[in-house]
C-alpha positions in Angstrom: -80.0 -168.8 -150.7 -77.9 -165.3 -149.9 -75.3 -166.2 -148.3 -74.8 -164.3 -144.6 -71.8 -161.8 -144.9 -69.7 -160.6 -142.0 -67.7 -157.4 -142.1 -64.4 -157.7 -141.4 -62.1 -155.3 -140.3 -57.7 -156.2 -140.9 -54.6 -154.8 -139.5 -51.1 -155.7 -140.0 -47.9 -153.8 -139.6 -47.6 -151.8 -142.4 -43.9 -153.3 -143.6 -45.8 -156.9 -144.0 -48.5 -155.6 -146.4 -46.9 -157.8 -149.1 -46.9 -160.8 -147.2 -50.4 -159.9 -145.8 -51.7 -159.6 -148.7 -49.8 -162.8 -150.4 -51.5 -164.6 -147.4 -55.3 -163.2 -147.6 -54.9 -164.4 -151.7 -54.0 -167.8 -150.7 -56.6 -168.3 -148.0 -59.7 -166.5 -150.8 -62.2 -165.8 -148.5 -61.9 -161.7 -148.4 -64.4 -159.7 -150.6 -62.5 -156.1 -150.1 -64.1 -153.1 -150.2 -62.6 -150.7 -152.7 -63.1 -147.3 -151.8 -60.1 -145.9 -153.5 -61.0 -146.0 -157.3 -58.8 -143.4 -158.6 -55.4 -143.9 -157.2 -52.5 -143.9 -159.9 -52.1 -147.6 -159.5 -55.6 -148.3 -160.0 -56.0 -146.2 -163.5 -52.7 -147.4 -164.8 -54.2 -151.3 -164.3 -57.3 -150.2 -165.5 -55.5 -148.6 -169.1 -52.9 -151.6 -168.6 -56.2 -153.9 -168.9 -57.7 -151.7 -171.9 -54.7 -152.0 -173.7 -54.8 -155.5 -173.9 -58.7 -155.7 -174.8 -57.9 -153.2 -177.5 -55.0 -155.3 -179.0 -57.7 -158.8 -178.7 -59.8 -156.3 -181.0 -57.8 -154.9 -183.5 -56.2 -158.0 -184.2 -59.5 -159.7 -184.9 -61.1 -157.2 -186.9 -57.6 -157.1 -188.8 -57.8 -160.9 -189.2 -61.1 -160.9 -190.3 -61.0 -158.0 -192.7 -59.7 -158.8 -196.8 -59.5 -155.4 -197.7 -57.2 -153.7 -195.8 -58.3 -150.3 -196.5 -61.3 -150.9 -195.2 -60.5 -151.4 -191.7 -62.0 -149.2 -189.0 -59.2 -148.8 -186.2 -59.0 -145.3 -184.3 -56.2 -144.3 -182.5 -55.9 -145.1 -179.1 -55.8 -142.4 -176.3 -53.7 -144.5 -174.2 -50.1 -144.6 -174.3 -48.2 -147.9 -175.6 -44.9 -146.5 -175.9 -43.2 -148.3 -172.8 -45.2 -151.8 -173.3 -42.9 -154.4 -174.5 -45.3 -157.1 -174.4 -47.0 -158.5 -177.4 -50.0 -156.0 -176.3 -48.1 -152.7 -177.0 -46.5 -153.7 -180.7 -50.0 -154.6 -181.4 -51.4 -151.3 -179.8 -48.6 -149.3 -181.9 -48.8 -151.3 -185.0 -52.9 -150.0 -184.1 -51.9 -146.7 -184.1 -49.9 -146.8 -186.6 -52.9 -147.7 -188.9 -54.8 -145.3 -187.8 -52.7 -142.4 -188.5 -51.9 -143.5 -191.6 -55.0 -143.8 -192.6 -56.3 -140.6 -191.4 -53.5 -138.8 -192.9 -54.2 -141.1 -196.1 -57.6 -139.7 -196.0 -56.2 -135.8 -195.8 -54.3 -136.5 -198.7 -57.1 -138.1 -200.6 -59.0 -134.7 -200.1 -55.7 -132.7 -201.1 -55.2 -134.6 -204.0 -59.1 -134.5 -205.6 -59.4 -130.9 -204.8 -56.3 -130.4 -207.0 -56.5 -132.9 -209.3 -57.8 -130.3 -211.9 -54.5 -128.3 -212.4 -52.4 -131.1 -212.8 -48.9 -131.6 -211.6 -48.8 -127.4 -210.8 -45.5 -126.5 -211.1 -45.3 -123.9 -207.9 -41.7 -122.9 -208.9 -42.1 -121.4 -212.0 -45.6 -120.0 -210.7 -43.4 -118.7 -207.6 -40.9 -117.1 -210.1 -43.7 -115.4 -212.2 -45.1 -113.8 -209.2 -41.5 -112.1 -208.6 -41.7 -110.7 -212.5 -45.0 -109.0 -211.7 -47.3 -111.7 -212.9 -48.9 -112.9 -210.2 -50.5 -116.9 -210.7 -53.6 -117.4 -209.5 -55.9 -120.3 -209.7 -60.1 -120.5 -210.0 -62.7 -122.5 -210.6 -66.0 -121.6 -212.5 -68.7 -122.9 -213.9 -69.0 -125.2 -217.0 -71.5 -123.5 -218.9 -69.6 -120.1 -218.1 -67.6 -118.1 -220.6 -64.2 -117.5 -220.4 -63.1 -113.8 -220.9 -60.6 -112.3 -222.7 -58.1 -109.7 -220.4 -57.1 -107.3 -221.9 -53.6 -107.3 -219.9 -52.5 -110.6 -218.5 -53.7 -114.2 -219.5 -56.2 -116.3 -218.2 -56.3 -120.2 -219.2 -58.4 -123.7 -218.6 -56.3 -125.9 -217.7 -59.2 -129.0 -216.9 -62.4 -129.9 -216.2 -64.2 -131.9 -213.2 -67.1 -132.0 -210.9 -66.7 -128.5 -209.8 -66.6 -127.1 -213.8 -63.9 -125.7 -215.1 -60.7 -125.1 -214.2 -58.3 -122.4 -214.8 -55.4 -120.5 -214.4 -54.6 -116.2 -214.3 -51.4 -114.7 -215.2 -51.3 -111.3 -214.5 -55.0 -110.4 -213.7 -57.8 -111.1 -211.7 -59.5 -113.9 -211.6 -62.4 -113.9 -214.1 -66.0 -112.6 -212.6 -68.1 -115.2 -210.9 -65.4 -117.6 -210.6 -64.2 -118.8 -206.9 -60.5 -118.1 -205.9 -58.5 -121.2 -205.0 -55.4 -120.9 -202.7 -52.0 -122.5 -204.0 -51.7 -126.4 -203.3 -48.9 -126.5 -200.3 -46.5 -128.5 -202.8 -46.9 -130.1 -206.2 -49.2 -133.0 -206.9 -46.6 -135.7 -207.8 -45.6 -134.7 -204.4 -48.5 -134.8 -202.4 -49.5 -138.2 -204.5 -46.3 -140.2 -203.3 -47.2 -138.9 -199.6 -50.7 -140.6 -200.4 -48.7 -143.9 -201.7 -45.9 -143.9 -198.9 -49.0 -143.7 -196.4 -50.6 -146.7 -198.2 -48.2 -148.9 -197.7 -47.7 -148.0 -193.9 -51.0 -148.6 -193.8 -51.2 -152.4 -195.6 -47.6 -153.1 -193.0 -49.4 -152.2 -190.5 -52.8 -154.3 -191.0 -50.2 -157.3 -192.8 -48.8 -157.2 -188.7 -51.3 -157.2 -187.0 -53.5 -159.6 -189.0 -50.3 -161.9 -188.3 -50.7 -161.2 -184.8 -53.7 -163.8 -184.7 -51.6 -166.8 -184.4 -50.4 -164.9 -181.3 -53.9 -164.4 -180.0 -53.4 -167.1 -177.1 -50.8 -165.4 -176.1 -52.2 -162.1 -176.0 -55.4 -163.1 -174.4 -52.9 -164.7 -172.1 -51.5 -161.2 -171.0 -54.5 -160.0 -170.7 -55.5 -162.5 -168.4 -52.3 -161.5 -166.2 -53.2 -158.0 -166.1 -56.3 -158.7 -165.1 -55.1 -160.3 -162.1 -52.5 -157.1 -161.6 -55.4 -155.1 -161.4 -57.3 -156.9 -159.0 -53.8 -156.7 -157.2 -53.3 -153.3 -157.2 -56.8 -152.6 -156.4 -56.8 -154.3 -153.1 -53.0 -153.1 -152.6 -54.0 -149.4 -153.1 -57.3 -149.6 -150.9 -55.0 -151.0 -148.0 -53.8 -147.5 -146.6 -51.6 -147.1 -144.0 -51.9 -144.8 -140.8 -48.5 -144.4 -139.2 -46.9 -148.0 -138.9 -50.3 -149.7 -139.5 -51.6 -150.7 -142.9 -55.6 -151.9 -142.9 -58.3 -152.9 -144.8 -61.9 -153.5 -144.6 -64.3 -156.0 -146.8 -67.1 -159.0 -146.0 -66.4 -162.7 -145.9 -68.9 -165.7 -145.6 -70.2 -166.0 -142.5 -69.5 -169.4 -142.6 -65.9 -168.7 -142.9 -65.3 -166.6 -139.6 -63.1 -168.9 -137.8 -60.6 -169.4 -140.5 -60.6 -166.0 -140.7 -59.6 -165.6 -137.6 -57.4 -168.5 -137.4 -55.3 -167.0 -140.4 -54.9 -163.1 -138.2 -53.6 -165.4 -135.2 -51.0 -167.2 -137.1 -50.1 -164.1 -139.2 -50.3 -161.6 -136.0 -53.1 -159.2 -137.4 -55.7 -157.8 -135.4 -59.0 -158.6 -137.1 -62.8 -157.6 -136.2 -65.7 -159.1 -137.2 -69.4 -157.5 -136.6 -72.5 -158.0 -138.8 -73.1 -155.7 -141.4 -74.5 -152.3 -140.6 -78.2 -151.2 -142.1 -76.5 -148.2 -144.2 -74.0 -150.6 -145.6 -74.2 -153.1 -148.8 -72.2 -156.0 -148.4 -71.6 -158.0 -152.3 -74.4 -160.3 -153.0 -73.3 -164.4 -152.8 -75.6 -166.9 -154.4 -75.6 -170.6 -153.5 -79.1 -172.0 -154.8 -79.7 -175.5 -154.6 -76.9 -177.9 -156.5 -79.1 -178.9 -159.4 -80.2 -175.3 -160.2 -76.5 -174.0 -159.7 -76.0 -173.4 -163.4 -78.4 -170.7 -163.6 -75.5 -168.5 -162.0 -74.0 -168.8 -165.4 -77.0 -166.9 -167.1 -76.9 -164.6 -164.4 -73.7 -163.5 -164.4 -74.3 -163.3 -168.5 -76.6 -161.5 -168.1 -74.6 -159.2 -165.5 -77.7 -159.0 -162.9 -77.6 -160.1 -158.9 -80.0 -159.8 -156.3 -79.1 -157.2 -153.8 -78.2 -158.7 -150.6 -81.1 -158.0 -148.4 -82.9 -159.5 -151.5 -84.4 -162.9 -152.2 -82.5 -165.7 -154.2 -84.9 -166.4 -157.0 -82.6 -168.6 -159.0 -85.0 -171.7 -158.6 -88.0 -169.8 -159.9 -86.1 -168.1 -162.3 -84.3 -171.4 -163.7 -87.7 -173.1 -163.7 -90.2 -170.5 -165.8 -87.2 -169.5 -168.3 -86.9 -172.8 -169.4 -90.4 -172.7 -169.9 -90.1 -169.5 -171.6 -87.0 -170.5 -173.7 -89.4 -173.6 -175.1 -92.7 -171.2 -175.8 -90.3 -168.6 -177.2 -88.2 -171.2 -179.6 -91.4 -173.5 -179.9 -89.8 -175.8 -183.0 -88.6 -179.5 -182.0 -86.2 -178.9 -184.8 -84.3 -176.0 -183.5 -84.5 -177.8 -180.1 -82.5 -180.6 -181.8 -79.9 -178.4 -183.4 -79.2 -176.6 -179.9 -78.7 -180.1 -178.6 -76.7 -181.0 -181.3 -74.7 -177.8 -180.6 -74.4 -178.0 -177.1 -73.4 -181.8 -177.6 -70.6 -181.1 -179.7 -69.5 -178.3 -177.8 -69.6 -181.1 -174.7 -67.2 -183.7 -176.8 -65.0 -180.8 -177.4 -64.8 -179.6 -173.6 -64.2 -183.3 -172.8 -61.0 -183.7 -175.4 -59.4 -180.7 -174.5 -59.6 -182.0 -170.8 -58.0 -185.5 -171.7 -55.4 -183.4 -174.4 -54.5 -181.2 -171.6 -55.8 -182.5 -168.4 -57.7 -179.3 -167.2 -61.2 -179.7 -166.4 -63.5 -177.5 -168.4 -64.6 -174.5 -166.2 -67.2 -174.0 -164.3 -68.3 -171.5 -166.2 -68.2 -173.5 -169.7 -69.8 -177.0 -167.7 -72.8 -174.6 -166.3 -73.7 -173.2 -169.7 -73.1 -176.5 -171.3 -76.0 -177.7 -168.4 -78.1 -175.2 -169.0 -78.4 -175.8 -173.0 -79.0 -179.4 -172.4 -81.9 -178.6 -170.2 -83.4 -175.8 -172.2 -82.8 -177.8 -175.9 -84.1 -180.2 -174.3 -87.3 -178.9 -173.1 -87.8 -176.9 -176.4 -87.6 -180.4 -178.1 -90.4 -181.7 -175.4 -92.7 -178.3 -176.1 -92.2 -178.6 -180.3 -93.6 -182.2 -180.0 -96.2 -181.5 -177.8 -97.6 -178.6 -179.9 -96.7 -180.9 -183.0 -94.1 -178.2 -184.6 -90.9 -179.5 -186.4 -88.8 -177.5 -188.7 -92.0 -175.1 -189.5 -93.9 -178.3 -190.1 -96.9 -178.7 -188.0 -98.7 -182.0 -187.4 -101.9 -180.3 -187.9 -102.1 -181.1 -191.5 -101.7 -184.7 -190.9 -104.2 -187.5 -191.0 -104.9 -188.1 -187.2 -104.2 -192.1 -187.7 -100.2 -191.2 -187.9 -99.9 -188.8 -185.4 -98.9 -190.7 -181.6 -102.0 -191.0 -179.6 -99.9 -189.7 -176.8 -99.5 -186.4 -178.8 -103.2 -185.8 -180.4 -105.0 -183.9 -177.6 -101.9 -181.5 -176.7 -101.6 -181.2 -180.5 -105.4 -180.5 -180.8 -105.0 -177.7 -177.3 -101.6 -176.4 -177.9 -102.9 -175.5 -181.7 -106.5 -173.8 -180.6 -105.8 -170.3 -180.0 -108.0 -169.3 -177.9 -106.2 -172.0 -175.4 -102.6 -171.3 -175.9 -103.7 -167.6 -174.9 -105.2 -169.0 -171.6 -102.2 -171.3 -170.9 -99.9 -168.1 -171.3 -101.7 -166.4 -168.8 -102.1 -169.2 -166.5 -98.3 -169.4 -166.8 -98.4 -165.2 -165.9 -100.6 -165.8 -162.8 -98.7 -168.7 -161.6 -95.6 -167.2 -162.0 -96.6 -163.4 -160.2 -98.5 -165.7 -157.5 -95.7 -167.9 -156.7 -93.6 -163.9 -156.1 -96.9 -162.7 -154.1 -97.1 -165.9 -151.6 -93.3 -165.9 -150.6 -93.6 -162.6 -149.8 -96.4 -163.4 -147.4 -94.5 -166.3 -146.0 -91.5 -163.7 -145.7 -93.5 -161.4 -144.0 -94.9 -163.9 -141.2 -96.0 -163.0 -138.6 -96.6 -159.6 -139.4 -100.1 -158.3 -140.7 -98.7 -156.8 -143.8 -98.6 -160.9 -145.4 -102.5 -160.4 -145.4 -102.0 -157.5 -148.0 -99.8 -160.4 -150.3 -102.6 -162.3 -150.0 -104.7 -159.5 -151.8 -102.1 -159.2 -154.5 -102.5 -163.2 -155.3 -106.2 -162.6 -155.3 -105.9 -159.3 -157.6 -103.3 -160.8 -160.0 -106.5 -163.9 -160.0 -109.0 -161.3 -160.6 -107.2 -159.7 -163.6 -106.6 -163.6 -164.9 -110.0 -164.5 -164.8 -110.8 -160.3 -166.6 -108.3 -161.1 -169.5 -109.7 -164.7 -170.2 -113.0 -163.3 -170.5 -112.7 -160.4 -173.3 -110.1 -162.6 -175.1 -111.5 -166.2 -175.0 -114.5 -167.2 -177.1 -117.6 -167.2 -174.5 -118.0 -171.3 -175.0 -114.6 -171.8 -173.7 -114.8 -169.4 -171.0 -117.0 -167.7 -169.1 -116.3 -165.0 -165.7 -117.1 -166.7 -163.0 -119.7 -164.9 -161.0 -117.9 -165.0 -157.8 -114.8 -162.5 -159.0 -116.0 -159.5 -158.2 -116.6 -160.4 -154.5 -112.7 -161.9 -155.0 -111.5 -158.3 -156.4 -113.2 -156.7 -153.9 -111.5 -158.6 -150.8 -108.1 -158.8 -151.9 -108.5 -155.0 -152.4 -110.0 -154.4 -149.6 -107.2 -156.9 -147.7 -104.1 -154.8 -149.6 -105.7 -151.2 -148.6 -106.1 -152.3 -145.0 -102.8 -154.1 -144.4 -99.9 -153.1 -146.7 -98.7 -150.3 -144.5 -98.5 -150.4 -140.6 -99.7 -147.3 -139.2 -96.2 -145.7 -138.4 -95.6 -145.4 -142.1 -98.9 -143.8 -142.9 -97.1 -140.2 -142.6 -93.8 -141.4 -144.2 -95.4 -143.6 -147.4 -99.2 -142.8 -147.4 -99.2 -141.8 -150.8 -98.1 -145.6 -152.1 -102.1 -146.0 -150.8 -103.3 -143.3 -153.6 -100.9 -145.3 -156.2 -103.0 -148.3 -155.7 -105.7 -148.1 -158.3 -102.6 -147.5 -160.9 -100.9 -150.6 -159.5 -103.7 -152.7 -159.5 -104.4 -151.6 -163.4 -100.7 -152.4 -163.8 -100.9 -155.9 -162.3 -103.6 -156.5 -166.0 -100.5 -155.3 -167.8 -98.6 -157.9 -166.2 -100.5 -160.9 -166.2 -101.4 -159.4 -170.2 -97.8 -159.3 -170.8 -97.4 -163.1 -170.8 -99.2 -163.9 -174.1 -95.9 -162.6 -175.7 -95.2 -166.1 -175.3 -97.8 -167.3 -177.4 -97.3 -164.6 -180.3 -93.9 -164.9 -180.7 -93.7 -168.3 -181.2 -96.8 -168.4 -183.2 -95.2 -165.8 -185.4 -92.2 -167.8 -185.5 -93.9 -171.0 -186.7 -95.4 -168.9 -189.1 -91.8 -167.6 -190.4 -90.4 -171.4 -191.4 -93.9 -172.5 -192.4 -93.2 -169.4 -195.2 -89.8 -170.5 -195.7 -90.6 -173.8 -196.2 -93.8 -173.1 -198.6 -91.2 -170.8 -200.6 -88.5 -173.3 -200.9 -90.8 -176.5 -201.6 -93.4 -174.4 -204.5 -90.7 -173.7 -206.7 -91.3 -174.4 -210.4 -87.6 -175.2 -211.9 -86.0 -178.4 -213.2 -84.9 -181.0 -209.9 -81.3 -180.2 -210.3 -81.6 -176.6 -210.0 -84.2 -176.7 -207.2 -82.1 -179.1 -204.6 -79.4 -176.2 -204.2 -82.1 -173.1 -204.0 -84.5 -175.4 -202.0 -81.3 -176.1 -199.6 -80.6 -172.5 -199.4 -83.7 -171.1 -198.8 -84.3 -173.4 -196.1 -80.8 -172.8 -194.9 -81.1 -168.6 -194.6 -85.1 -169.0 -193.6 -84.3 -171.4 -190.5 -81.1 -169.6 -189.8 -83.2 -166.2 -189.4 -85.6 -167.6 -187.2 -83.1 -169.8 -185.2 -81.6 -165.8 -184.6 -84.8 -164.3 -183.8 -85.3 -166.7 -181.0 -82.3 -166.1 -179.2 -83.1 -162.4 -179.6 -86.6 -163.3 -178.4 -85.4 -165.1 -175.5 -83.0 -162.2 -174.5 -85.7 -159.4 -174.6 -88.7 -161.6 -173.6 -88.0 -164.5 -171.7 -85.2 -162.2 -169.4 -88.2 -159.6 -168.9 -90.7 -161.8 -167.6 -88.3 -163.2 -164.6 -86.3 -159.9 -164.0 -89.4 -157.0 -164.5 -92.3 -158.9 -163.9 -92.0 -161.6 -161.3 -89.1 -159.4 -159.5 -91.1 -156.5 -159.4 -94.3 -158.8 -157.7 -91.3 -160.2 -155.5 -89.4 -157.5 -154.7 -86.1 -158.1 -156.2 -84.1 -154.6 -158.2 -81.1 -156.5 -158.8 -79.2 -154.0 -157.5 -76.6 -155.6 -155.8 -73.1 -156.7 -156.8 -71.2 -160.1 -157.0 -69.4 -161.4 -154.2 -65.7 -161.8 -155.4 -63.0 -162.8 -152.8 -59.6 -161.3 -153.3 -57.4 -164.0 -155.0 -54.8 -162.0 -157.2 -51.1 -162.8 -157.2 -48.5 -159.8 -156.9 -47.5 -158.7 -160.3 -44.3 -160.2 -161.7 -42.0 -157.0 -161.1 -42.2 -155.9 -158.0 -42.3 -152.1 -156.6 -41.4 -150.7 -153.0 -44.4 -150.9 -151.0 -44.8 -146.6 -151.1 -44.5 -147.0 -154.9 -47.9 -146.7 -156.8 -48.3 -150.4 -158.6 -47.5 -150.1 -162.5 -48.2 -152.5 -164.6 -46.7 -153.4 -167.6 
């Protein structure tokens, strides 16, 4: 369910914001609204915070890079000068690099485009010029002759990518050659510039690839500035009119009275009222216990219902488990998630008894979730008699379980497999069609639900006939009569007649969004094909590795890595898969049949400790 939200309105005297706010972090109950986003405490949090992701970055790319050169660092636009913490040596060490190496790179262009003349010596060219021979230098083509002055001298001095190169004494330069300014300073010079920005360069990524022992401690300080944001945040949206200082936000429902048992024992005035139509209170989840770990993928996934919305998290947890099986569709990889997540479970469990913190929620939901969705893409790859690439089809019928043969035999026919995937599609977009009805009870406008369950039928029964073979399917002669109704039923009932004027023309949409409900139900064999086409991938793989023709000793290691890079590709194109398909199907098409944008934002109750050094209370928050 959504949980119900009050709005809550908080005054204190303005002196006791600290404590105020020291109280409302203990108690965790307040969601603040934060219409100040661009105060100067906020935006030096928010840099404060960057800083610290940067220096997480850098020192990981600089860790994981063995050519030094070849790091990638820019320099930051944020200021690190003042930061004493580990974060700000990193973020100068950072920029450091990355000046170094741009002006490394200037220098490299400096150096090649006068690399031709040589160590130049720009004295004795200088003291030349004051005798009346001016020096000037040129380039010109290889194939081109060098004249003869007849006053002054004129001289190649090398030769390179752009020709020739030369210098004139006394004269022009020769016709058809191309004038090149004097280098700034001589060559040995500019080369030990090059060099002396080198090695800043390697001390730089030498310091900050060191840094990764300190990477606990630096994820650490992010984690505290974090927390000073959130801080400062709140602090700054808690203005202050004369001796007052308020603040406005939503708590659950549920949660009035100790709301209003904390203002009474802390002497602020406090008022509660449900939340206005034009306002848009943070979304707070709490579906069932046993599907509570789907908040995890959520949240990964950075999507919440808004709060007038529906909670879909049981329907959602339900068919993307489905989906993560169709989509993965090998017992084998099913095992080695579960072997994965398994070991990733002993580990959570010996860091708690090492340190005696539980893991968190976040890691024991996610840890949940890949036990149930290993596990049910172990269940599917048996079922449809797939393991590793290997499929039971090929198998004398005698060794195969009797318990697996017929959903071996319908899980292989494709003609089936297509039908199942859109049995799954109409099940699904009916299950979004007949809550809205039940939503909509009493009022006439669940009739024109009822049409959409009977359209998204109609379109069902459409698809299996033009894709199916005719023996296995036939359209059954009662669906147009169906069609007709639950057109007739939507037409009739989906708008009262108050909004005729206002949203009449969502009635001359209708024939596109019944041809769009085909798309949808259509949409669901993506199931079936991508986990047909990865089947088809291993069962390549494997032919590959196994039809070699070399000597036994020299096949085990190519076999192994074959089958190693084959099965890790696919393994990678099924989590992709899952991402791009399985998340579509809940979050485009069932939520657009239910209703559901996902437009709304987390609930998050205020929680954040005042940063370590304190600041009078007119002060803007800074943080370190």
């Amino acid at each position: 369910m959504i949980v119900t939200m009050k709005h809550v309105t908080l005054l204190c005297v303005e002196r006791e914001k600290r404590r105020a706010l020291s109280e409302l972090a203990k108690l965790g109950i307040l969601h603040v609204e934060e219409r100040i986003r661009d105060s100067a405490g906020v935006i030096a949090a928010q840099n404060a915070v960057e800083n610290a992701k940067r220096a997480i970055m850098v020192v990981g790319t600089a860790a994981g890079k063995g050519d030094w050169q070849q790091l990638t660092i820019k320099e930051s636009p944020l200021s690190s000068e003042n930061d004493m913490t580990i974060v700000g040596v990193v973020n100068r060490d950072a920029d450091h690099f990355a000046i170094a190496k741009a002006r490394s790179l200037e220098l490299a262009r400096e150096i090649a485009d006068y690399a031709g003349w040589g160590d130049f010596d720009l004295e004795a060219a200088a003291k030349l010029g004051r005798e009346g021979l001016p020096v000037k230098l040129f380039t010109m083509a290889e194939k081109a002759e060098v004249p003869v002055p007849e006053n002054g001298y004129v001289h190649i001095v090398g030769h390179g990518k752009n020709g020739k190169y030369g210098v004139a004494v006394g004269t022009e330069v020769p016709e058809g050659a191309t004038f090149v300014a004097m280098p700034r300073t001589r060559l040995s010079e500019v080369e030990a510039e090059y060099k002396a920005a080198l090695d800043t360069m390697k001390q730089a990524a030498d310091r900050l690839a060191a840094c990764n022992d300190s990477i606990d401690e630096i994820k650490a300080e992010l984690a505290k500035r974090i927390e000073a944001g959130d801080y400062v945040s709140v602090s700054d949206n808690m203005p202050k009119s004369g001796a007052v200082a308020y603040m406005t936000g939503f708590i659950d429902a549920r949660r009035e009275d100790d709301a209003v048992a904390a203002a009474k024992d802390n002497g602020w005035g406090i008022a509660l009222r449900d939340p206005l139509p034009d306002e848009t209170p943070p979304t707070k989840l709490e579906p069932p216990k046993i599907f509570r770990p789907v908040l995890a993928l959520f949240k990964a996934l950075g999507i919440t219902p808004g709060y007038t919305e529906s909670d879909v998290s049981v329907p959602f947890f339900f068919f993307f488990s489905i989906f993560f099986a169709m989509l993965v569709g090998d017992a084998g990889y099913g095992a080695i998630i579960m072997g994965l997540t398994f070991y990733l479970h002993r580990k959570s469990k010996a860091q708690t008894a090492a340190t005696g913190n539980a893991p968190s929620l976040l890691v024991s939901s996610w840890i949940k979730l890949l036990y149930f969705f290993s596990g049910s893409t172990i269940l599917y790859g048996l079922l449809s008699g797939t393991v590793f690439g290997t499929t039971f089809f090929g198998i004398d019928q005698k060794y195969i379980p009797t318990f697996l043969q017929e959903s071996v035999a319908f899980l292989g026919d494709q003609d089936y497999m297509m039908r199942l995937c859109f049995t799954i599609g109409a099940v699904h977009l009916s299950i979004a069609r007949i809550w809205n009805a039940m939503t909509l009870w009493p009022s006439k406008k669940m009739l024109a639900e009822i049409g959409w369950v009977g359209v998204v039928w109609s379109m069902y029964f459409i698809v299996c006939a033009i894709v199916m073979d005719p023996s296995k399917f036939t359209y059954p002669s009662w669906g147009p009569y169906m069609l007709v109704v639950s057109i007739a039923l939507i037409f009739f009932f989906m708008l009262d007649k108050s909004e005729l004027k206002t949203q009449g023309i969502s009635l001359a949409m209708l024939p596109l969004n019944i041809m769009s409900s085909l798309g949808d139900v259509i949409s669901y064999v993506r199931l079936y094909a991508v986990g047909l086409a990865s089947v088809k991938l291993a069962e390549n793989f494997n032919g590959m590795a196994l039809n070699m023709d070399m000597p036994l000793l020299l096949k085990i290691p190519v076999l192994v890595l074959i089958l190693g890079f084959g099965h890790g590709l696919n393994l990678a194109m099924a989590a992709l898969s899952i991402l791009v398909h399985g998340v579509r199907l809940n979050t485009l098409e069932f939520s657009g049949a239910k209703g559901v944008s996902w437009s709304g934002y987390a609930f998050k109750p205020f929680t954040a400790s005042e940063p370590a050094v304190a600041h009078a209370p007119d002060d803007p928050q800074r943080v370190s």
